[in-house]
TIKOL-331003 format. One line per 8 residues: for each residue x, y, z of C-alpha. Coordinates in nm, 2 decimals. Layout:
BEGIN
X:Y:Z; ...
***
This chain:
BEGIN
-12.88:0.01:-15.47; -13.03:-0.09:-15.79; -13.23:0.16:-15.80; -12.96:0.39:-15.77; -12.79:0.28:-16.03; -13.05:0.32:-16.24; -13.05:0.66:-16.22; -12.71:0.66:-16.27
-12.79:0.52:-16.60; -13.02:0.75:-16.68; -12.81:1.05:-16.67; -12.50:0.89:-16.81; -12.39:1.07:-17.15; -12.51:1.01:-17.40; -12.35:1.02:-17.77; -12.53:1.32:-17.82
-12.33:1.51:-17.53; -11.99:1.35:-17.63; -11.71:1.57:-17.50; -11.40:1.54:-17.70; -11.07:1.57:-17.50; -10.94:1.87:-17.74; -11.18:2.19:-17.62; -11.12:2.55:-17.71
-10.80:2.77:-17.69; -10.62:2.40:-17.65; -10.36:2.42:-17.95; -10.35:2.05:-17.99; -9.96:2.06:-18.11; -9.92:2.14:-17.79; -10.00:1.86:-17.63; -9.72:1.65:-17.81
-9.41:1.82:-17.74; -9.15:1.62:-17.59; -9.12:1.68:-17.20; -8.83:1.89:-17.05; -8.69:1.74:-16.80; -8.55:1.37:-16.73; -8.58:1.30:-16.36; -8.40:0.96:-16.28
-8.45:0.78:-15.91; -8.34:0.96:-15.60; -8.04:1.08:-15.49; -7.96:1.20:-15.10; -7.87:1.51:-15.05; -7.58:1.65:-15.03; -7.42:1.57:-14.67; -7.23:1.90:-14.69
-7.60:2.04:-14.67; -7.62:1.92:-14.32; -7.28:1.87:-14.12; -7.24:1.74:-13.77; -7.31:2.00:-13.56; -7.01:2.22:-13.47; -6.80:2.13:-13.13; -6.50:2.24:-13.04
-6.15:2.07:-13.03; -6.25:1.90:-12.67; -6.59:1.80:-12.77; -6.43:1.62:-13.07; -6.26:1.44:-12.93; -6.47:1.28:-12.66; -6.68:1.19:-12.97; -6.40:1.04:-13.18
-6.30:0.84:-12.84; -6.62:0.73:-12.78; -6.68:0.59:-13.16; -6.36:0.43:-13.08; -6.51:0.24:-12.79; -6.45:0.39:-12.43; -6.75:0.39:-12.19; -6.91:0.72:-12.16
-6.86:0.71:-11.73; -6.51:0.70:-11.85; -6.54:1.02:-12.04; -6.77:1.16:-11.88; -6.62:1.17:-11.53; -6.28:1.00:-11.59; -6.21:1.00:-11.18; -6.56:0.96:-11.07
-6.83:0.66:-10.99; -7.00:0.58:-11.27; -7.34:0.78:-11.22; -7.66:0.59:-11.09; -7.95:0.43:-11.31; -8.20:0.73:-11.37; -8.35:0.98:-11.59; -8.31:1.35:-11.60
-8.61:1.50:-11.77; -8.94:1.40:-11.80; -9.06:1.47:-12.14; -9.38:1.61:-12.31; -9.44:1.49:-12.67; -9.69:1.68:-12.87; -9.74:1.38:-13.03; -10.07:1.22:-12.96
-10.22:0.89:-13.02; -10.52:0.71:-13.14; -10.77:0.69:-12.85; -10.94:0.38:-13.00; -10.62:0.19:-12.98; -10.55:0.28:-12.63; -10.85:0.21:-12.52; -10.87:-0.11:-12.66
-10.53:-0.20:-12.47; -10.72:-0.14:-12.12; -10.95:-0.37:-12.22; -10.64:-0.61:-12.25; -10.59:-0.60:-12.70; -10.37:-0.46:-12.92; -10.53:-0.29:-13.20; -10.37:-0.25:-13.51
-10.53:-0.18:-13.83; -10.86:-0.26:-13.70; -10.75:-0.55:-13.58; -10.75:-0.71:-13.19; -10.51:-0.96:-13.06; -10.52:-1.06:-12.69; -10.24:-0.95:-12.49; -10.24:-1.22:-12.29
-10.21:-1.43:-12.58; -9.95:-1.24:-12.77; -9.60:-1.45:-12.82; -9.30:-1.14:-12.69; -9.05:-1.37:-12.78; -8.78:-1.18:-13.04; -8.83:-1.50:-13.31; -9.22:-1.47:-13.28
-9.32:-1.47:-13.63; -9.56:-1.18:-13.60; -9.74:-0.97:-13.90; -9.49:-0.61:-13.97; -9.83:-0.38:-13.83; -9.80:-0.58:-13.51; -9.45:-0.66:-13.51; -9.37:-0.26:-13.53
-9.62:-0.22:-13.24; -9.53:-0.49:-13.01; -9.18:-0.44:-13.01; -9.14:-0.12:-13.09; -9.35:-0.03:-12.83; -9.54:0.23:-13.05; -9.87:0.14:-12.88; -9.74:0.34:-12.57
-9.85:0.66:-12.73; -10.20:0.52:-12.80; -10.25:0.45:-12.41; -10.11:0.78:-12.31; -10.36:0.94:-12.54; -10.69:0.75:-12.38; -10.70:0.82:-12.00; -10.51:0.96:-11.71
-10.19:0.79:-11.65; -10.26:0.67:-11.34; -10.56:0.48:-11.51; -10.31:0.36:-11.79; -9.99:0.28:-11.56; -10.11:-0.08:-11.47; -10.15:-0.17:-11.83; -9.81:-0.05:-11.95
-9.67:-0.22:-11.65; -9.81:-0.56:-11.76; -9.69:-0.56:-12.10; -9.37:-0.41:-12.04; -9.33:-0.74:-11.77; -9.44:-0.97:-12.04; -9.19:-0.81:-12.29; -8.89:-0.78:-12.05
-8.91:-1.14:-11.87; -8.85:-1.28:-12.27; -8.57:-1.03:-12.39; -8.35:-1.00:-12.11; -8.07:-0.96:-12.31; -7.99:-0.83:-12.67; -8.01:-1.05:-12.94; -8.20:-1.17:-13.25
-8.51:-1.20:-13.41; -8.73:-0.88:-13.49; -8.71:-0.73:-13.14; -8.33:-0.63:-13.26; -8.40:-0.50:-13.61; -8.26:-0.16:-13.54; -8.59:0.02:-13.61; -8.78:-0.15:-13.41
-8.50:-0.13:-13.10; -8.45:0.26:-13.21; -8.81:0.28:-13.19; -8.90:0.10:-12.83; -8.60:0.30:-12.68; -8.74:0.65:-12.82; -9.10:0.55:-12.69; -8.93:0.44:-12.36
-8.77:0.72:-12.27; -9.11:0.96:-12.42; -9.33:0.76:-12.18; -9.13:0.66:-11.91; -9.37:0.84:-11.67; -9.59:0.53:-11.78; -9.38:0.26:-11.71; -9.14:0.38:-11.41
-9.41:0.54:-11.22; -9.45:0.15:-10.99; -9.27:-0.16:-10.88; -8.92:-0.02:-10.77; -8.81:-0.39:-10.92; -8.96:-0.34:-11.25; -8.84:0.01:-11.26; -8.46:-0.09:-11.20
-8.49:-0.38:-11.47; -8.60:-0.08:-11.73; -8.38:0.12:-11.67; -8.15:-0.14:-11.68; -8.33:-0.22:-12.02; -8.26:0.11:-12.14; -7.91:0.14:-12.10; -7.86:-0.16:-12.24
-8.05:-0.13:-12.61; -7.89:0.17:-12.59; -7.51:0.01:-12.61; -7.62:-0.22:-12.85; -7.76:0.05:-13.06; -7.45:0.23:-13.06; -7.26:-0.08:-13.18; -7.50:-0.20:-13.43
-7.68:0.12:-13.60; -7.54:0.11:-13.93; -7.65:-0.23:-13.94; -8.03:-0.16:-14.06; -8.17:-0.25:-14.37; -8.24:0.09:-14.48; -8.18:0.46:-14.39; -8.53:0.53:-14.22
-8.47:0.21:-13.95; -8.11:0.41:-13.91; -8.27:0.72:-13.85; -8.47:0.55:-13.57; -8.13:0.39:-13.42; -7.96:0.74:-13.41; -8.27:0.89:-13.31; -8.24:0.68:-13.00
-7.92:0.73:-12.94; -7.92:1.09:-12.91; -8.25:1.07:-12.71; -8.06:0.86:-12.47; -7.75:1.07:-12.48; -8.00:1.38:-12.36; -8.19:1.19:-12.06; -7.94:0.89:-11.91
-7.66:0.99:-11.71; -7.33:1.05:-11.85; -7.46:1.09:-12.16; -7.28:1.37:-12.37; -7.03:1.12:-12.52; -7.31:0.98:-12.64; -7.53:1.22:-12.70; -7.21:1.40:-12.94
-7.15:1.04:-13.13; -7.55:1.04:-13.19; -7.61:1.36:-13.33; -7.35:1.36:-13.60; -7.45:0.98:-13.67; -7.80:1.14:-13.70; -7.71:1.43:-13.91; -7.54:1.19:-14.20
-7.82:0.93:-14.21; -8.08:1.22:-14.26; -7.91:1.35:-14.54; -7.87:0.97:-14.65; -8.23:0.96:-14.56; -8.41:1.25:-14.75; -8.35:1.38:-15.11; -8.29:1.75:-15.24
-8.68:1.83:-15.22; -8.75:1.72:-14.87; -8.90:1.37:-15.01; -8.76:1.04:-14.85; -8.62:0.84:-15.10; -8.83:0.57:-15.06; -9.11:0.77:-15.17; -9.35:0.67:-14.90
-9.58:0.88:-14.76; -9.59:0.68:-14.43; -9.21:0.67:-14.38; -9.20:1.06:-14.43; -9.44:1.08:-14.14; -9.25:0.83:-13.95; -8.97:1.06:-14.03; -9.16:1.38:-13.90
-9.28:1.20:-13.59; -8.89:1.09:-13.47; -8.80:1.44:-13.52; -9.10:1.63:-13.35; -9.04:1.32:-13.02; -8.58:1.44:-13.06; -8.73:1.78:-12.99; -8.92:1.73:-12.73
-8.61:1.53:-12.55; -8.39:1.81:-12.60; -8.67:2.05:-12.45; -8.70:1.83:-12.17; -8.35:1.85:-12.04; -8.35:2.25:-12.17; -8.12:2.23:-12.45; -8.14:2.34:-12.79
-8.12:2.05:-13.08; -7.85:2.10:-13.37; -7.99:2.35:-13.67; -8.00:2.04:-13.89; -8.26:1.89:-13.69; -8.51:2.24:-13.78; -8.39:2.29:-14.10; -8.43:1.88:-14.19
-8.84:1.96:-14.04; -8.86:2.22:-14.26; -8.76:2.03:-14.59; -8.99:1.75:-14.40; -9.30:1.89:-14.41; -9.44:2.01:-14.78; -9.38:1.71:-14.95; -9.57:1.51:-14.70
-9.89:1.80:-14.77; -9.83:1.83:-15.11; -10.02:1.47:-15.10; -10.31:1.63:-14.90; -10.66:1.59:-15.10; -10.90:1.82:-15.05; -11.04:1.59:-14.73; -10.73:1.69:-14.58
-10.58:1.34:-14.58; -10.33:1.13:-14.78; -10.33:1.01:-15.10; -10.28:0.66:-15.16; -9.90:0.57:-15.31; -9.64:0.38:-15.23; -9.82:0.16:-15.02; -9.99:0.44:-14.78
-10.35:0.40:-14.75; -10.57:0.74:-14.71; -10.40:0.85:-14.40; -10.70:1.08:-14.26; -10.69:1.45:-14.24; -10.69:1.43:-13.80; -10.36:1.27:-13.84; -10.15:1.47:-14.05
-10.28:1.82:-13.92; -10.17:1.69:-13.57; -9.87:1.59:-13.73; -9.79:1.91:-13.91; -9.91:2.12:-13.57; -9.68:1.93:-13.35; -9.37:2.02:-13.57; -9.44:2.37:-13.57
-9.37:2.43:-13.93; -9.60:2.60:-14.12; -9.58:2.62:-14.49; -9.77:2.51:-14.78; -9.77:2.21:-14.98; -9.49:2.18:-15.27; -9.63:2.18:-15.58; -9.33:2.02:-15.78
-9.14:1.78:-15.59; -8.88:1.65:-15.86; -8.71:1.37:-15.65; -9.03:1.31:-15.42; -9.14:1.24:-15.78; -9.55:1.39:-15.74; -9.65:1.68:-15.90; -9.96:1.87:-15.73
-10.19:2.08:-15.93; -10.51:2.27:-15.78; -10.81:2.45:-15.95; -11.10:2.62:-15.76; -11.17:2.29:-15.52; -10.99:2.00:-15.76; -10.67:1.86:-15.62; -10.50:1.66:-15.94
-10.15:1.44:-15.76; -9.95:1.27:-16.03; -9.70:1.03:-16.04; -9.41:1.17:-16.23; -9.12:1.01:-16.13; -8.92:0.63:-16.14; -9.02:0.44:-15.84; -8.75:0.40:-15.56
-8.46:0.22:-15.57; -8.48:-0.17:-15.42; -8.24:-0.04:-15.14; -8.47:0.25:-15.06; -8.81:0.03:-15.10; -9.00:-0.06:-14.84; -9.37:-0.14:-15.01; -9.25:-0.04:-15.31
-9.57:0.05:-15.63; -9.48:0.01:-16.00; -9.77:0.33:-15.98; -9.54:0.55:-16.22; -9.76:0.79:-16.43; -10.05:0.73:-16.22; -10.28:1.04:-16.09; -10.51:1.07:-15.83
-10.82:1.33:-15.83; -11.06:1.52:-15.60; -11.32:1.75:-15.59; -11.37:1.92:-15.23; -11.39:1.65:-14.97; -11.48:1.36:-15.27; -11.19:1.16:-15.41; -11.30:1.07:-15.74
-11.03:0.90:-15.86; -10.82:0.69:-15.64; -10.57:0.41:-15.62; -10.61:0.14:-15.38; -10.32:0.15:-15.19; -10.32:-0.02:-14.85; -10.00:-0.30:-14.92; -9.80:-0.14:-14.62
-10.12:-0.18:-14.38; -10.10:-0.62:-14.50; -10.10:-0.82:-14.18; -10.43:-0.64:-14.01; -10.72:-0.61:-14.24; -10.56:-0.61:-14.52; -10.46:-0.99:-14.58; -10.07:-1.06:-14.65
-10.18:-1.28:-14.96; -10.29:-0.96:-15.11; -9.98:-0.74:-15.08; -9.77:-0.75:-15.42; -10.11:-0.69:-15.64; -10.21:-0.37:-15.41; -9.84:-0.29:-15.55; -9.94:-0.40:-15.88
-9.91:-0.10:-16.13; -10.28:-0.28:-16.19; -10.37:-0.14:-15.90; -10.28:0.25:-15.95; -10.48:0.47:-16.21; -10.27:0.40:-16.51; -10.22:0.25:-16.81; -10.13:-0.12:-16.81
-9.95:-0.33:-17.12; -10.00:-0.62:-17.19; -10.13:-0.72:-16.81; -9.78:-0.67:-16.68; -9.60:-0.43:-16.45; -9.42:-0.11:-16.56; -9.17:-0.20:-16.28; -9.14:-0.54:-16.15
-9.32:-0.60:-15.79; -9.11:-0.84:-15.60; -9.11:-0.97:-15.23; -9.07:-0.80:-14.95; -9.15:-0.47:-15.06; -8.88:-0.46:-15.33; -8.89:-0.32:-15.69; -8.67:-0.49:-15.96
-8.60:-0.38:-16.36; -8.87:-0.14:-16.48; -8.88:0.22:-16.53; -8.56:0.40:-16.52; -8.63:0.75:-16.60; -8.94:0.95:-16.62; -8.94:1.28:-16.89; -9.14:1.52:-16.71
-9.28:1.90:-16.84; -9.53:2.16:-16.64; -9.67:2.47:-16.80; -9.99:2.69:-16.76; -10.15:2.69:-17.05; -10.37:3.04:-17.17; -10.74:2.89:-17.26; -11.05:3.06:-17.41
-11.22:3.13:-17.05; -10.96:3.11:-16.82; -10.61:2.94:-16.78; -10.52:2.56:-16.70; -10.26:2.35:-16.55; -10.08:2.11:-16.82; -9.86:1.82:-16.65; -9.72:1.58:-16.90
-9.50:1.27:-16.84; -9.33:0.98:-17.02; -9.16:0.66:-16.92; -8.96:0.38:-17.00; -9.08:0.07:-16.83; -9.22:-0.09:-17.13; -8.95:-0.05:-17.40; -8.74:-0.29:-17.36
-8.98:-0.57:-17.34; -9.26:-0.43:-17.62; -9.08:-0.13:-17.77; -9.34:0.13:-17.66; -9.29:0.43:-17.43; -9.59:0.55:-17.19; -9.66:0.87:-17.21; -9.93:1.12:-17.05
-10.11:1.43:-17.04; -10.34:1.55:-16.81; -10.47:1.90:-16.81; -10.71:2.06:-16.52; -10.88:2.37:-16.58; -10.83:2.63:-16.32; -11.17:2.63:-16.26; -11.13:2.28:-16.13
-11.40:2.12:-16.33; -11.27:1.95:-16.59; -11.01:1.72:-16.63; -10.91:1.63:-16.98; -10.61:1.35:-17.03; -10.44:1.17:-17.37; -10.23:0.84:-17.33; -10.03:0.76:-17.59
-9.78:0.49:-17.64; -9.47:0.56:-17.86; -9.25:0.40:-18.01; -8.93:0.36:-17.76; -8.71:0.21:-18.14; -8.63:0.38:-18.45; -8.88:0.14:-18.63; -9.20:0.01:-18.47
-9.27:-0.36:-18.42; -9.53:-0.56:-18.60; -9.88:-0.70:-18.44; -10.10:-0.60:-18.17; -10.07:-0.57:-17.81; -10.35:-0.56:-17.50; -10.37:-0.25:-17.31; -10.55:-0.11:-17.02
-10.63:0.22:-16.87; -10.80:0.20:-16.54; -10.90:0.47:-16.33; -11.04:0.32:-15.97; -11.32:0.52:-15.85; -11.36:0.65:-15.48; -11.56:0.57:-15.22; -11.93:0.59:-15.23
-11.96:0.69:-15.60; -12.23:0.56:-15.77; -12.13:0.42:-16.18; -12.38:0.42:-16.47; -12.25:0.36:-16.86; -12.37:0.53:-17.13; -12.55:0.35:-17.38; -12.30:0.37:-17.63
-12.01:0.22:-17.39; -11.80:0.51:-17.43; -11.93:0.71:-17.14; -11.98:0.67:-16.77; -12.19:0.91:-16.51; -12.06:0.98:-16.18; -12.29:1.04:-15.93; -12.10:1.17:-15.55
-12.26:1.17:-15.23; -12.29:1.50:-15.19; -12.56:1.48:-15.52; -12.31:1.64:-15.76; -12.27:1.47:-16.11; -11.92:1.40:-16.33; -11.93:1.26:-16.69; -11.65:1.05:-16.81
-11.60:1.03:-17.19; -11.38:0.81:-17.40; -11.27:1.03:-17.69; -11.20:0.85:-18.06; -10.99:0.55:-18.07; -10.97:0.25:-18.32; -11.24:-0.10:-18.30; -11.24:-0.29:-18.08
-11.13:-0.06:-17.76; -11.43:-0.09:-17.51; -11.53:0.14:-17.16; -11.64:-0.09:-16.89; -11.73:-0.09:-16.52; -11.54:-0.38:-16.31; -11.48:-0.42:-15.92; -11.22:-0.28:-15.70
-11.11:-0.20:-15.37; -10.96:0.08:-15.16; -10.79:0.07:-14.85; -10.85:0.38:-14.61; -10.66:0.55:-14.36; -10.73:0.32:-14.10; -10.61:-0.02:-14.27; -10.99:-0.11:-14.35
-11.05:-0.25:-14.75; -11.31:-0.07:-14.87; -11.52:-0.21:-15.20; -11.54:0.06:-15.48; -11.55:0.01:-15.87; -11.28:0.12:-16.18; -11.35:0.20:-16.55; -11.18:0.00:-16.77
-11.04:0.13:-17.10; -10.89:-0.21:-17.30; -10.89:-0.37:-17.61; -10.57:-0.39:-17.85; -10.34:-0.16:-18.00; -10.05:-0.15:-18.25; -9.73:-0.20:-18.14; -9.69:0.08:-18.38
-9.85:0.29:-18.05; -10.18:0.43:-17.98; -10.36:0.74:-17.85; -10.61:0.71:-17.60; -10.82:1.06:-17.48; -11.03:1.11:-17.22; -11.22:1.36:-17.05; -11.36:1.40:-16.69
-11.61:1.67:-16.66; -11.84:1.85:-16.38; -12.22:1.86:-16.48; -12.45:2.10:-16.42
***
């Protein structure tokens, strides 16, 4: 390692090879033209954009009645025996599930996030105070994918069986405690009815008790939906409730009530742009994945879903690959660690959408730009609301970068994935604007990081402009951003500019700070710029402290440069960490622009550069 780093040092710039972030055919008025458009947090879209789907008079009113409260036997066959417990498809997801995890379960563990807890040891109980990775998987019953995906089910029947026993003899009847948080019930009844050839396939006992199971969450979903926290755990509830609707008996009163429930919390759900408001990368693939499972119910019982269910897959998918690197997986915001490439094509496959990814996503709030192999993701809008929140990042104006399959800059990411590898003590600062490649003031947040995955005051609108601009040797993307998160406590506005050539080789960037007042306060003020580095990049300084070398795995070399700026303002190397797509921290290293600036504001320009 040392030696390594040596070298590193070696071929770090030198002052000799300085790179100044203004090159040639950049006209540098330009650059500080006030941005175009003010993008503010998310709204829903509009629910006129996706009705209930159309029924006749009849049809109406069965749904209307059964809203009001009558059973669906009554409805369904007014003068008949209420129909017997059964199901009447058997459905094929093309969902699959992680192998690892599966297998781990026939060797009697759950394993979530890289992490193994006994199942004979794990506590069922609703009230179990359980981490959120392993409280989503245990009672959600999401780990029933991961066993269908290792082995034969007739090798895999024995272990569903046992945990379904455990689960069942300590819930026998709805109630409290996280077992009844409406996601997670939504959720276990979806992966109930999607697997039931796992855990009906035995014991004629057990096999009455689940379906006994099932039609029970499913009444208490229909009564308590609208009860979750947030519009994603409703979407799981209604998700449910349709999915029941489609394979218990009697079901089209239900299945009627559950689709135009479903219908008007997706388009409570998702904004204009196809983005959940929440802004999380993992609840837009939890989002895709209810969808692609609905599907797979209707095609089991050979009916066609609603329109609105395509058309809200198709808004769906190119946010979600508009924050595909050039590894094919996730970058890291709002939480989400680097969700790996395997995942999301299988995702994107099993919805059948193709498309490419969006480019400018105004309420997602990330802008994409590409040139020859460089994929630039920016941060360019406020954060979500508290009510939409669920790991909520004060990461506004933060950008990640990569170069083919290398991420070379990152941020760490990883607070949704807290309770497996990643300790809980740890959650708010992977949250921490600290944490994202962004400027910090005066060691604070540009939106406050508070508990439970909630954001409070902070940024409240984000100025956003993207051109191409015409350069001597080719053309270049030009993304620049401003916020507001700092003016009311310091009286200085954030604002930046990054530029990537189309060549994809350079990387030039300006941070200023503004005054947000008509006159500028007295005194000084800390600042930082970091800019976390990726995985397995080795970091060398330059000997005058205003460079750094890059040296990637693959044996290519980057220069960072630090371009003029007033005394005192220093370039230095400091430790990190990164959380991957599997929940594991990983350790890497950041370069750390600080010193002090007026409060009168500041200009900070960099430059990130290919060698060679």
């Amino acid at each position: 390692m040392a030696d390594a780093l040596e070298q590193v040092r070696e071929r770090a710039p030198s002052a000799d090879t300085r790179a100044l972030p203004l090159g040639p055919g950049v006209d540098p008025h330009a650059l500080y033209e006030a941005p175009g458009e003010v993008i503010e947090p998310g709204r829903a879209l509009v629910i006129a954009d996706f009705a209930a789907p159309s029924v006749g008079a009849g049809e109406a009113l069965i749904r209307l009645a059964y809203r009001m409260g009558f059973s669906a036997s009554t409805l369904a066959r007014p003068f008949g025996k209420p129909a017997k417990p059964r199901l009447l498809g058997t459905v094929d997801s093309p969902l699959a599930g992680e192998r690892t995890a599966g297998v781990a379960l026939r060797a009697g563990h759950f394993f979530v996030h890289g992490v193994k807890a006994p199942i004979a040891q794990m506590d069922f109980k609703p009230v179990a105070k359980l981490t959120p990775p392993f409280e989503r998987t245990v009672h959600g019953f999401t780990w029933l994918r991961d066993l269908a995906a290792c082995a034969p089910r007739e090798q895999c029947t024995a272990t569903a069986e046992r945990v379904l026993s455990a689960w069942l003899e300590v819930n026998r009847t709805p109630g409290k405690g996280a077992a009844w948080h409406v996601e997670n019930a939504g959720n276990r009844l979806l992966n109930w009815l999607v697997h039931a050839p796992l855990i009906l396939s035995g014991d004629g006992k057990l096999r009455a008790r689940t379906l006994a199971a099932m039609e029970a969450t499913a009444r208490w979903l229909d009564r308590n939906v609208t009860k979750a926290p947030d519009r994603l755990g409703e979407v799981a509830g209604w998700t449910a409730i349709v999915a029941a609707g489609l394979l218990l008996p009697d079901g089209k009163p239900r299945r009627l009530f559950g689709e135009a429930g479903l219908v008007r919390a997706l388009g409570e759900l998702v904004a204009d742009d196809g983005g959940v408001l929440s802004r999380s990368p993992l609840a837009q693939i939890d989002a895709i994945g209810l969808l692609i499972e609905l599907k797979a119910c209707y095609r089991a019982v050979r009916r066609e879903p609603p329109p609105a269910i395509e058309a809200m897959l198709a808004m769906l998918v190119p946010p979600l690959l508009g924050l595909t690197h050039g590894d094919g997986g996730l970058g890291s915001w709002q939480g989400a660690g680097a969700v790996p490439a395997e995942r999301i094509s299988a995702l994107v496959a099993a919805s059948g959408v193709r498309t490419r990814p969006l480019k400018e996503a105004r309420q997602w709030g990330f802008q994409r730009a590409t040139g020859g192999k460089a994929v630039l993701q920016f941060d360019a809008a406020p954060p979500p609301l508290a009510k939409h929140a669920r790991s909520g990042c004060a990461s506004t104006l933060a950008f990640e970068f990569s170069h083919g399959p290398q991420r070379l800059i990152v941020n760490c990411g990883g607070a949704a994935f807290a309770g497996g590898q990643v300790p809980v003590r740890i959650e708010q600062g992977l949250r921490a604007t600290a944490a994202h490649s962004t400027l910090v003031l005066d060691d604070a947040n540009s939106t406050a990081v508070l508990l439970h995955g909630k954001l409070g005051a902070g940024v409240g609108e984000v100025e956003v402009d993207r051109r191409v601009l015409e350069l001597a040797g080719g053309k270049a993307t030009r993304l620049e951003a401003s916020h507001d998160g700092y003016a009311s406590r310091h009286g200085l506005t954030h604002r930046r500019i990054l530029i990537l050539r189309d060549d994809g080789n350079e990387l030039r960037g300006e941070d200023l700070l503004v005054p947000a007042g008509k006159s500028a306060k007295r005194g000084k003020i800390a600042f930082a710029l970091r800019f976390h580095v990726g995985p397995g990049i080795e970091l060398g300084l330059s000997e005058d402290k205003r460079g750094a070398g890059l040296a990637l795995p693959d044996g290519s070399y980057w220069q960072f440069r630090l371009g003029q700026t007033g005394e005192g303002v220093t370039l230095s190397i400091e430790e990190s960490l990164w959380v991957d797509g599997q929940g594991r921290p990983q350790p890497i290293e950041q370069l750390v622009i600080q010193g002090m600036t007026p409060r009168s504001g500041g200009s900070f320009a960099w430059l990130l550069k290919k060698m060679g």
